[in-house]
Backbone bond lengths (Angstrom), bond angles and torsions (degrees), N, CA, C in turn:
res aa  C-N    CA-C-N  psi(-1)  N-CA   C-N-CA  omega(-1)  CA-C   N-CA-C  phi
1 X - - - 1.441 - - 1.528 108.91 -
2 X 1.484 125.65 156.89 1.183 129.73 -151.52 1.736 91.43 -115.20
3 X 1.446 108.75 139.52 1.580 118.01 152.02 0.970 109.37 -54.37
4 X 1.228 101.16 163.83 1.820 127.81 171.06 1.501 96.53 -67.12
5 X 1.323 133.54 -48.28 1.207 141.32 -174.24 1.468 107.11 -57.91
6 X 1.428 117.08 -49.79 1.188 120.51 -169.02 1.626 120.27 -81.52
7 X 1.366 114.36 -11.14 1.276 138.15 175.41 0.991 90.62 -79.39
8 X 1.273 141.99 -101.58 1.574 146.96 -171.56 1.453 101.44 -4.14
9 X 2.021 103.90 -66.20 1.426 110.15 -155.78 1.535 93.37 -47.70
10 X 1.673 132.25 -86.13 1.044 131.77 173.82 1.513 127.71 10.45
11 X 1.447 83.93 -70.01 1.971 101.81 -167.45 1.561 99.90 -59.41
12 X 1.512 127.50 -55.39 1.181 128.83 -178.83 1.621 122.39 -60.74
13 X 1.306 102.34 -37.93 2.148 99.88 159.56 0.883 114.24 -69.92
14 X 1.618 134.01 -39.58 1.202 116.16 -171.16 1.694 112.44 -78.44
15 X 0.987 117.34 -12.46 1.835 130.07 165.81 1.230 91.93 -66.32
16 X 1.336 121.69 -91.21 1.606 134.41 -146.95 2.159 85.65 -46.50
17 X 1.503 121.29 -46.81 1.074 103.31 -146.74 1.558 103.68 -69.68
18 X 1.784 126.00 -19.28 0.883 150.22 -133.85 1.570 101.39 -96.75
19 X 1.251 107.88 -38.42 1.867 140.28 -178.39 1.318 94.01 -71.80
20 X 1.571 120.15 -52.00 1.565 117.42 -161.72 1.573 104.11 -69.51
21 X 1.288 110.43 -58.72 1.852 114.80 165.60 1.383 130.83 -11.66
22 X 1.748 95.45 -77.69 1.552 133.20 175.61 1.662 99.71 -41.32
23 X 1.216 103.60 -63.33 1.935 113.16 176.65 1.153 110.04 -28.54
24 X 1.507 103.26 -76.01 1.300 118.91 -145.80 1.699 91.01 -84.21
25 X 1.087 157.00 -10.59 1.365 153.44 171.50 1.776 110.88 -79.70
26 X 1.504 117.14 -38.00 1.186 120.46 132.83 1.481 115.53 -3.79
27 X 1.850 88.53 -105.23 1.683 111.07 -171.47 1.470 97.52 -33.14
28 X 1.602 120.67 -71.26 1.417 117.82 -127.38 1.339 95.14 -114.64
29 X 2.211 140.46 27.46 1.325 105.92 168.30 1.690 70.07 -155.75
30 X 1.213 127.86 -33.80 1.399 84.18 -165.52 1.584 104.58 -90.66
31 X 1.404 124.05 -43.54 1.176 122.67 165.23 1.692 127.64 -17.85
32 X 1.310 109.70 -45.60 1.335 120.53 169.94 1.051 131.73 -67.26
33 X 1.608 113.93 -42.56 1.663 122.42 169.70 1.591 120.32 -109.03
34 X 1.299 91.77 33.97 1.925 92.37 155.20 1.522 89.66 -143.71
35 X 1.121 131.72 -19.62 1.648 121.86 -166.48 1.497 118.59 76.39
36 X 0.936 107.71 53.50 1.637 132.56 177.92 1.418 115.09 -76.22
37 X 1.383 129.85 77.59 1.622 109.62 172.80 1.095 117.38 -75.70
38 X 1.596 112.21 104.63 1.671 120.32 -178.21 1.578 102.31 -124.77
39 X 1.093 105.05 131.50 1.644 116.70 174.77 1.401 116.65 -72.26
40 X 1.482 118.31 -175.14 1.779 106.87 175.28 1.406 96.25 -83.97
41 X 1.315 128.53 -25.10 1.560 131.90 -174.49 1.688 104.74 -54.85
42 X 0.907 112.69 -59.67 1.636 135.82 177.18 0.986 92.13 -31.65
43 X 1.987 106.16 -95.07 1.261 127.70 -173.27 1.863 128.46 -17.67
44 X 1.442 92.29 -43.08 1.347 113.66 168.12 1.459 124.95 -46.18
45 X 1.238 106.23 -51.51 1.932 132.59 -163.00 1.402 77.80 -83.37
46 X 1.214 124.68 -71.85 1.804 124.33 -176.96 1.124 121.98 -6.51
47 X 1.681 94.69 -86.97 1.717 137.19 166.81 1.683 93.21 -22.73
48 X 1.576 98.55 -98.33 1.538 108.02 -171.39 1.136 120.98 -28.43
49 X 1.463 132.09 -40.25 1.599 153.04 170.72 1.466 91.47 -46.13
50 X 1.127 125.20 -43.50 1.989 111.28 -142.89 1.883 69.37 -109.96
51 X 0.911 137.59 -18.34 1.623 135.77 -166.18 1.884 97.18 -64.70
52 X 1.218 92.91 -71.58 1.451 111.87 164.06 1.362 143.72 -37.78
53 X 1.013 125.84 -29.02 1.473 164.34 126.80 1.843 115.44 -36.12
54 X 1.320 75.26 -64.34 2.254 83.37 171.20 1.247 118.00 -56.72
55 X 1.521 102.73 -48.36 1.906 104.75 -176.19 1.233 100.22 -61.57
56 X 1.208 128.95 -54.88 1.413 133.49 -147.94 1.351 106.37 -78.10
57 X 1.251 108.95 -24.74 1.993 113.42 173.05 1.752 112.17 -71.67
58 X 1.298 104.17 -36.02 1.808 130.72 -162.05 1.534 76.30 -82.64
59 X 1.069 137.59 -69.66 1.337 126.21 -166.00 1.208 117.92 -66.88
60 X 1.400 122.20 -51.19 1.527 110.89 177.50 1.910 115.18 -54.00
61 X 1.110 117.40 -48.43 1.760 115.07 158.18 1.562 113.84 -33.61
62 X 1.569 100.96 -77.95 1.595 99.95 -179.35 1.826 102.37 -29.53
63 X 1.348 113.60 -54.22 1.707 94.36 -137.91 2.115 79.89 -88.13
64 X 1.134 97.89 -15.91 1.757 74.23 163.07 1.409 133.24 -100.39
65 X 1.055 93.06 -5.87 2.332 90.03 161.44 1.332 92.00 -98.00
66 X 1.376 142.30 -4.28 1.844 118.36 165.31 1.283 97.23 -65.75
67 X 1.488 122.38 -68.49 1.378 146.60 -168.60 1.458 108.16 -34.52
68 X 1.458 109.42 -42.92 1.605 114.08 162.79 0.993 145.61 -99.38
69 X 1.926 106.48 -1.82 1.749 92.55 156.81 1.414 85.52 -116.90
70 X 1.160 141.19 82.27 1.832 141.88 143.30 1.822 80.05 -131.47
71 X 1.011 123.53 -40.88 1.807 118.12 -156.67 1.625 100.71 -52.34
72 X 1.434 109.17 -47.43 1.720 105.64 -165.41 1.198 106.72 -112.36
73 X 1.463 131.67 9.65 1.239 138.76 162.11 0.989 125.10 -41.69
74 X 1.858 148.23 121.71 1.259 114.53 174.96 1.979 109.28 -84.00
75 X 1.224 114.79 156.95 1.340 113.10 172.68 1.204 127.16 -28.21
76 X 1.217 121.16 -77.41 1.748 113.71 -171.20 1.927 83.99 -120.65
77 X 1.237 120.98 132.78 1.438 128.40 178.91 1.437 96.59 -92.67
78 X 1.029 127.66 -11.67 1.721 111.77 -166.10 1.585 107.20 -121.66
C-alpha cells in the first residue's frame, strides 16, 4: 500500500507527465494536420483545459472503484 507521500508523488508525475504530452502533441501533430494557428499562449489555455478535465476524470474513477471494492469487502478477510 502506498503513502500519502507516495500517492501525491505519483498523482503529480503522472499530471505534470500528462501536460508535457498533451503540449507537445499540440505543437507537433495536431497543429500540423488540421492547420491550426495556435500560439504557445493558446496552447497553454488548451493544454491546461484538457489538464483539468484528466484529474477530474482520474479522480472521479479512483473514488469510484475505491467506493466499490471497500463497499462489499468484508472487514478484515484473514
Amino acid at each position: 500500500m502506498q503513502s500519502r507521500l507516495e500517492s501525491l508523488l505519483e498523482s503529480s508525475l503522472n499530471t505534470a507527465s500528462g501536460f508535457a504530452v498533451s503540449f507537445a502533441a499540440w505543437r507537433w501533430v495536431v497543429v500540423p494536420l488540421l492547420g491550426l494557428p495556435v500560439d504557445n499562449a493558446q496552447n497553454l489555455i488548451i493544454t491546461g483545459f484538457f489538464t483539468v478535465l484528466s484529474v477530474a476524470r482520474s479522480y472521479l474513477w479512483r473514488r469510484y472503484f475505491n467506493g466499490r471494492l471497500h463497499f462489499g469487502a468484508p472487514e478484515n478477510p484473514l
